[in-house]
C-alpha positions in Angstrom: 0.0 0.0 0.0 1.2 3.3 -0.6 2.6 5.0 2.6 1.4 8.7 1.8 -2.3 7.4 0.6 -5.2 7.3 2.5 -6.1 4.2 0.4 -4.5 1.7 -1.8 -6.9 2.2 -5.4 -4.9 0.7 -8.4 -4.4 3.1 -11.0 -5.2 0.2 -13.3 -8.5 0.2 -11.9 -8.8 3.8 -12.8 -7.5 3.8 -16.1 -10.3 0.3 -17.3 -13.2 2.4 -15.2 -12.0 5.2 -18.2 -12.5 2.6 -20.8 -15.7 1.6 -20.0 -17.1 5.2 -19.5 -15.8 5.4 -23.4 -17.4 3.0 -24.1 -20.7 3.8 -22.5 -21.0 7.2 -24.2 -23.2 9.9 -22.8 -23.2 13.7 -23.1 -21.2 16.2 -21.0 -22.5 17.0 -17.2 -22.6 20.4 -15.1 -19.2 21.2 -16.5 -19.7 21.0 -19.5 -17.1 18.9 -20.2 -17.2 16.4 -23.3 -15.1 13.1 -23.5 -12.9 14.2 -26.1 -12.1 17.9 -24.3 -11.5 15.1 -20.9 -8.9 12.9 -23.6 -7.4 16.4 -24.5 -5.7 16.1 -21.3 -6.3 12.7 -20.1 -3.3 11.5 -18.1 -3.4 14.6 -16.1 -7.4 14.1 -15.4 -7.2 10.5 -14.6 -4.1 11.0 -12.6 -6.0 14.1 -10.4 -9.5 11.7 -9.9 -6.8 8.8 -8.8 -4.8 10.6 -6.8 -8.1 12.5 -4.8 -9.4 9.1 -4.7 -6.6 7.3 -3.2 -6.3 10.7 -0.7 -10.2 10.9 0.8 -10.4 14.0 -0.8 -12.8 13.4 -3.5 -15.8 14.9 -3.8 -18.8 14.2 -6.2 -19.7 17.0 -8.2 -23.9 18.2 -8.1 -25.6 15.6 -10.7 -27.4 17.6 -13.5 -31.4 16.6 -13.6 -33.0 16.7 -17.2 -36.5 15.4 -17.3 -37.5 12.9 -20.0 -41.2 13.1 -21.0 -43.3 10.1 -20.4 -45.8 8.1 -22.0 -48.6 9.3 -19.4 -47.5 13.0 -19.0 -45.2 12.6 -16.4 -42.0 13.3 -16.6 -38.4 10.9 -15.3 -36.0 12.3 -13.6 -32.9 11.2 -15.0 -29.3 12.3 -13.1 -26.4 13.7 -15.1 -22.8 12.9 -13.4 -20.0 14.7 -14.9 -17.1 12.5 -17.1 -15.3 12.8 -14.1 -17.2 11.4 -11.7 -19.1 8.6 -14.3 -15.8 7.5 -14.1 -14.7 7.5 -9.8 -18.4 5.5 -10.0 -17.0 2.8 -12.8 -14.1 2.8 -10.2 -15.9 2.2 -7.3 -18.5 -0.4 -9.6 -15.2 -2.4 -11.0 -14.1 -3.4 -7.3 -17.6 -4.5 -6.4 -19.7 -5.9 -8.8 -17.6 -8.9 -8.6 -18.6 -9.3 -5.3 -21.7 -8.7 -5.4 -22.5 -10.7 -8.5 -21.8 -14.3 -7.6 -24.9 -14.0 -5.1 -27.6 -12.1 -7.0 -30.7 -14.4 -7.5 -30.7 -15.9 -10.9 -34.2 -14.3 -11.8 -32.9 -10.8 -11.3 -31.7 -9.8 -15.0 -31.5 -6.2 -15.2 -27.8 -4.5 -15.7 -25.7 -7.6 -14.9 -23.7 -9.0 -16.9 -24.2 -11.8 -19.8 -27.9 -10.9 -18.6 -30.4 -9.5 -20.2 -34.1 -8.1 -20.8 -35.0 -10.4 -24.0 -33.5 -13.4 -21.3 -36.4 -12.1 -18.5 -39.3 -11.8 -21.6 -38.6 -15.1 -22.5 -38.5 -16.7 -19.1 -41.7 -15.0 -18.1 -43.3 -16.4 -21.1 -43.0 -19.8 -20.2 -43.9 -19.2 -16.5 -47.3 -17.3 -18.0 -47.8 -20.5 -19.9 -47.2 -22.3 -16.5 -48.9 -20.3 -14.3 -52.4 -18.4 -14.2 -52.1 -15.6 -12.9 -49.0 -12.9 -12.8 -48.8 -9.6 -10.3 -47.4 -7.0 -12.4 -45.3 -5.0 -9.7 -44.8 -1.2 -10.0 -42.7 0.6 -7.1 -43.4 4.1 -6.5 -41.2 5.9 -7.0 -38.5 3.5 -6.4 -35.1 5.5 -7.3 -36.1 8.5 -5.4 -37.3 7.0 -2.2 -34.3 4.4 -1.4 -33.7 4.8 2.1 -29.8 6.1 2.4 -29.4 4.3 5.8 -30.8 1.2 4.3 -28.9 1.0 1.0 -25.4 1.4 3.3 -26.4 -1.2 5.7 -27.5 -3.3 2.1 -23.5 -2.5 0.9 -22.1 -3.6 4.2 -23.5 -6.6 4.0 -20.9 -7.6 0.8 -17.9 -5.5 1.9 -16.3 -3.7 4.1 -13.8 -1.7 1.8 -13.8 1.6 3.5 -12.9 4.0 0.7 -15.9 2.0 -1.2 -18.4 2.9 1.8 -17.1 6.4 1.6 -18.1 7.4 -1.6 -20.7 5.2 -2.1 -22.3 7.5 0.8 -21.4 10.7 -0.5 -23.0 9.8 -3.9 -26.6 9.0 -2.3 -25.6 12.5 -0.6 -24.6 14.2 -3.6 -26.7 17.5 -4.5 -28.8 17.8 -8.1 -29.1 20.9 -10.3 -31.7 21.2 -11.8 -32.8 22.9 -15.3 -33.1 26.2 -13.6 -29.9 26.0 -11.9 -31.5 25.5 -8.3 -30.0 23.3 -6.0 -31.4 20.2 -4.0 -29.2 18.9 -1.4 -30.6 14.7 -1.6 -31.9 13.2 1.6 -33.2 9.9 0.3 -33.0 8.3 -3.9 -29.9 7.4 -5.7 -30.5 9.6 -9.7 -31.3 7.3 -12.3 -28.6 8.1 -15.3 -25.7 7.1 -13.0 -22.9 4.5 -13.1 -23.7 2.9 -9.9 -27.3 3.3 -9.5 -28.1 0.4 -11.4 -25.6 -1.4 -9.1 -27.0 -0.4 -5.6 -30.2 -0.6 -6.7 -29.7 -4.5 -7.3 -27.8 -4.8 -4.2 -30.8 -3.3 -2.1 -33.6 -5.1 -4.3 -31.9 -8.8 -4.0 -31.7 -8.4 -0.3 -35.0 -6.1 -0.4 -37.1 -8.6 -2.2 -34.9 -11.7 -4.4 -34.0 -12.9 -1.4 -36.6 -13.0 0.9 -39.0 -14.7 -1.6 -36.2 -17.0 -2.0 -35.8 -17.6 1.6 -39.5 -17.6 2.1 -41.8 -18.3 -0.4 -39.3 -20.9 -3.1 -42.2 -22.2 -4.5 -43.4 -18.8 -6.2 -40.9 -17.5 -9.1 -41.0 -14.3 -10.5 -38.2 -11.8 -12.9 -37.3 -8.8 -11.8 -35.2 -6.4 -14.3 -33.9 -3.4 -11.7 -37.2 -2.6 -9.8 -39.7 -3.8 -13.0 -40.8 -7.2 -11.4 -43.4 -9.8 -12.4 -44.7 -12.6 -9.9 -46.7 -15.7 -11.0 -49.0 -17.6 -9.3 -51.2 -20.6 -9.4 -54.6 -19.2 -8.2 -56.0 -15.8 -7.7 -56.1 -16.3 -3.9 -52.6 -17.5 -3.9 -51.4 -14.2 -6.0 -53.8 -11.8 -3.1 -51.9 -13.8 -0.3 -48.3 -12.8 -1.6 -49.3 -9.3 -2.9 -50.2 -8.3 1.1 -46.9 -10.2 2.1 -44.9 -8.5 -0.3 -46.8 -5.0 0.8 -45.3 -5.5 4.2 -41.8 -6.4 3.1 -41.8 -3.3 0.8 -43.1 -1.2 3.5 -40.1 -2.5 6.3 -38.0 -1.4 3.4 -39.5 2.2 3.2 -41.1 1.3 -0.2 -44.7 1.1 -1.4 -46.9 -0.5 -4.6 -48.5 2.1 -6.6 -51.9 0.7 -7.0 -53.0 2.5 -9.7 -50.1 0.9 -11.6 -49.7 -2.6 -9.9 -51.7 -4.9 -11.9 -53.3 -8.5 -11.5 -53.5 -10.2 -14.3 -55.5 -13.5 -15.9 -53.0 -15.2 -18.5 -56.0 -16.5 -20.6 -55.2 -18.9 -23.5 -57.0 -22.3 -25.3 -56.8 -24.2 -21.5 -57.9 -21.8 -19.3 -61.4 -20.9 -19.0 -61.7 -18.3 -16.6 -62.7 -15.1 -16.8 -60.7 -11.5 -15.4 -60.8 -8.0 -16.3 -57.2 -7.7 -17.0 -55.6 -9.9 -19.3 -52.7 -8.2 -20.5 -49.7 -6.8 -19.1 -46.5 -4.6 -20.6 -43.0 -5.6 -19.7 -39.6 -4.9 -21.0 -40.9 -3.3 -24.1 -43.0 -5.9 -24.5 -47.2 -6.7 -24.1 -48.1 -10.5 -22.6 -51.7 -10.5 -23.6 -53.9 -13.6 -25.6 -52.7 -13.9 -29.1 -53.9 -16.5 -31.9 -51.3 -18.8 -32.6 -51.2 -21.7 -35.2 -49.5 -25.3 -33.6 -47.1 -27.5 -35.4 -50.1 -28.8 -37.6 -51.7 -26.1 -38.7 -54.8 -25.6 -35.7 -55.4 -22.4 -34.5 -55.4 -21.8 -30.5 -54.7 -18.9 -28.3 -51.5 -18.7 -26.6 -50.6 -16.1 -23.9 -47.4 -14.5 -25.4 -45.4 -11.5 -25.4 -44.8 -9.2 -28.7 -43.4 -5.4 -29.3 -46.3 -3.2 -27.0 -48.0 -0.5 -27.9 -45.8 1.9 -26.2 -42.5 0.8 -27.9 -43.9 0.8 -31.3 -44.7 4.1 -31.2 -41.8 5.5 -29.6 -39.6 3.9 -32.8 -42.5 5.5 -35.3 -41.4 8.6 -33.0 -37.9 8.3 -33.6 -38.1 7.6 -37.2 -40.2 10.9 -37.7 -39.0 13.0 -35.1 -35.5 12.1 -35.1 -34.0 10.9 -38.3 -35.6 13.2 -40.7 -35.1 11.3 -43.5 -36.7 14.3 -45.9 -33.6 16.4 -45.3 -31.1 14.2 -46.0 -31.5 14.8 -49.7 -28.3 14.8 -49.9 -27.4 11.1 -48.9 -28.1 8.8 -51.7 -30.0 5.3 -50.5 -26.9 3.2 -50.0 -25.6 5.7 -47.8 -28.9 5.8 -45.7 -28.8 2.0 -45.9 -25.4 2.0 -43.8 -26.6 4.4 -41.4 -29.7 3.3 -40.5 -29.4 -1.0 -40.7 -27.3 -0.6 -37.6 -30.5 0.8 -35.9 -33.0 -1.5 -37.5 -31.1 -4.1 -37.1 -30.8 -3.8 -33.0 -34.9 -3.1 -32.9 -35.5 -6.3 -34.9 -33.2 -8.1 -32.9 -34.9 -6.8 -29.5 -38.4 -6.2 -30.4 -39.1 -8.8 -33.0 -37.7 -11.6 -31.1 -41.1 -12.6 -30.1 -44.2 -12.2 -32.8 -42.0 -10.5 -35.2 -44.8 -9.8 -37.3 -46.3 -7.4 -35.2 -43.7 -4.8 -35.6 -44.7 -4.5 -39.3 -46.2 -0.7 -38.4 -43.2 0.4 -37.2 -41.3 -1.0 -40.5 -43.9 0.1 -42.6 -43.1 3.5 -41.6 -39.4 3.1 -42.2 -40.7 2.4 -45.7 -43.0 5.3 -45.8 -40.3 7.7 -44.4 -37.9 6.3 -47.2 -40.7 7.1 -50.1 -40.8 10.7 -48.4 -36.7 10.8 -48.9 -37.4 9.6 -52.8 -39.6 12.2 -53.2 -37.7 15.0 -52.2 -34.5 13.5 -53.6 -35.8 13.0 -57.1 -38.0 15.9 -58.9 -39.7 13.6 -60.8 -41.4 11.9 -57.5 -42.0 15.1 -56.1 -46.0 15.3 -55.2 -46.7 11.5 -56.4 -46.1 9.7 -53.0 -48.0 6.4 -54.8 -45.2 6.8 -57.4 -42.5 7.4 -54.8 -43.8 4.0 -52.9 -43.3 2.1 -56.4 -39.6 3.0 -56.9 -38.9 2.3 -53.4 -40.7 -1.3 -53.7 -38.5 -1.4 -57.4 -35.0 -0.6 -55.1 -36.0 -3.5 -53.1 -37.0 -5.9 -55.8 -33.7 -5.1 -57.5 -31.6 -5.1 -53.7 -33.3 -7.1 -51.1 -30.6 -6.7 -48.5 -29.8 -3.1 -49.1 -32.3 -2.5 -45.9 -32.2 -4.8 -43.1 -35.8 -5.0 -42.3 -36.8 -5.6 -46.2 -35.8 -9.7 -46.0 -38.4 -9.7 -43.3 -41.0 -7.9 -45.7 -41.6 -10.4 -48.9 -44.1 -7.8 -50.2 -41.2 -5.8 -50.6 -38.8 -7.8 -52.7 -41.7 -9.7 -54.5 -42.4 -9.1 -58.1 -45.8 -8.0 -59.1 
């Protein structure tokens, strides 16, 4: 250890906390300060964060709240560290996730690694073929309202590393700036947005709630991706007799259910003949609802499945209008969109088209649409005749299947009339 530090933190440890902050992206904070003005002078920044690191003597910066509209009006706080102090929290996440990971509970999928949401949508599709009924879990309000005292005690329970414990604390504590430059000094809540949120918020949730069921009640599985969790049950009165259990645990933990939100839900298919209210529920970017379904000989039945929801496919319809503006990139020709864009299309099919593929065809009907709008302002002579700008685009892919990656999943595209 080094004699004149307070602590012993590898400057290795520093320097691959840099990488993946690189890696990670993400705009500038309260300084203003980009990642390539921070590589302008990057030995001499990483050396300062290691060496206030090592000394005690670093403290977090205010986080910078922006608020991200949401689907029902609201709005979601979302917490803005600087490049800086995204990467002391890589620092501090490096040392411990590796501790911490080994014993997370293997239904808890969100932000761990070799993990991830399409592997919780497709486990809760074959429990919802298992089971009957599923409690769709909403915490209110869950990043703001962590207890501080509680997600410390949660920590210690995996190490004791004291310059770990130190700043872990004085992030919780750290104060937000919001949009009007007013300060809020943080009593309770860890800011969604950054590096080790995710982290402590898995840490307080598996002792919170993945273990106690586990410890408790091993005979009823759920999946829980950060704090969006979905139980299953056998019976109704089974799923009303852990919802008041799981009330009570929340409640020890200083959380609550919003009940407008919380849902109970009737996974109706071909076998089950009951009746419920609610028989659909949204998870991961995905809707579980009663869908018709065709088995391996042809017969129609009604399977309870998962495929792109509502909400999703109109955020990407959002995206492709709002945000790519295809009709003033006139100056791109359609090979050069092609390479832009597949990267994008290709990660939505890959995520959202994983299950029922087909019902994303709205959201790549409207790539095609917004590519016939390109045509026509590219090309006078499709300028007014959308119908005719539809036709060359259907001609491009006729001639080039592949030039588009979601056109090999459309065969009226690349079909000959």
């Amino acid at each position: 250890m080094n004699a004149t530090k307070a602590f012993d933190i590898p400057k290795e440890l520093v320097w691959q906390a840099y990488l993946d902050v690189k890696r990670s992206s993400g705009g500038p904070g309260l300084d203003g300060l980009t990642m390539e003005a921070f590589e302008e002078d990057l030995k001499n920044q990483l050396y300062r964060l290691w060496n206030r690191m090592s000394s005690g003597s670093y403290f977090p910066p205010p986080v910078m709240r922006v608020e991200i509209p949401k689907s029902d009006g609201g709005v979601r706080g979302l917490g803005i560290p600087t490049i800086g102090d995204r990467i002391a929290q890589a620092v501090v996440k490096r040392y411990l996730e590796p501790l911490v990971e080994p014993k997370f509970h293997e239904d808890s999928y969100g932000y761990r690694p070799n993990r991830s949401a399409l592997d919780a949508v497709r486990q809760a599709r074959q429990r919802c073929w298992r089971d009957d009924w599923v409690l769709d879990l909403d915490i209110s309000k869950f990043f703001d309202k962590l207890d501080h005292a509680l997600v410390m005690r949660a920590v210690k329970r995996f190490t004791d590393c004291k310059w770990v414990l130190l700043y872990i604390e004085r992030w919780l504590k750290a104060d937000v700036q919001l949009q009007d430059e007013t300060i809020l000094h943080r009593e309770m809540g860890t800011p969604q947005g950054g590096v080790i949120s995710p982290l402590l918020a898995n840490i307080f949730l598996h002792l919170g709630f993945d273990q106690w069921m586990k410890e408790n009640y091993p005979h009823i599985h759920f999946e829980r991706y950060a704090d969006d969790i979905v139980v299953h049950c056998r019976s109704l009165k089974q799923l009303q007799w852990i919802k008041k259990r799981i009330e009570q645990r929340l409640k020890l933990c200083k959380l609550s259910l919003n009940d407008k939100k919380t849902r109970v839900v009737y996974c109706k298919d071909s076998r089950r003949s009951g009746e419920w209210t609610c028989q659909s529920f949204d998870f991961l970017g995905y809707t579980f609802r009663p869908r018709s379904s065709r088995n391996h000989r042809g017969e129609l039945f009604v399977s309870f499945s998962p495929a792109i929801s509502r909400k999703a496919s109109k955020s990407l319809r959002q995206t492709i209008r709002r945000e790519w503006k295809l009709q003033a990139r006139s100056q791109h020709s359609i090979e050069e969109l092609a390479r832009r864009l597949n990267p994008v299309i290709t990660g939505w099919i890959n995520y959202y088209g994983r299950f029922c593929r087909s019902e994303m065809h709205s959201v790549l009907d409207r790539i095609n649409t917004a590519l016939a709008f390109w045509a026509m302002r590219k090309f006078k002579k499709l300028r007014g005749h959308k119908t005719r700008a539809h036709k060359w685009l259907k001609g491009v892919a006729q001639r080039e299947p592949s030039l588009f990656a979601h056109w090999k999943y459309q065969g009226w595209m690349t079909r000959a009339v």
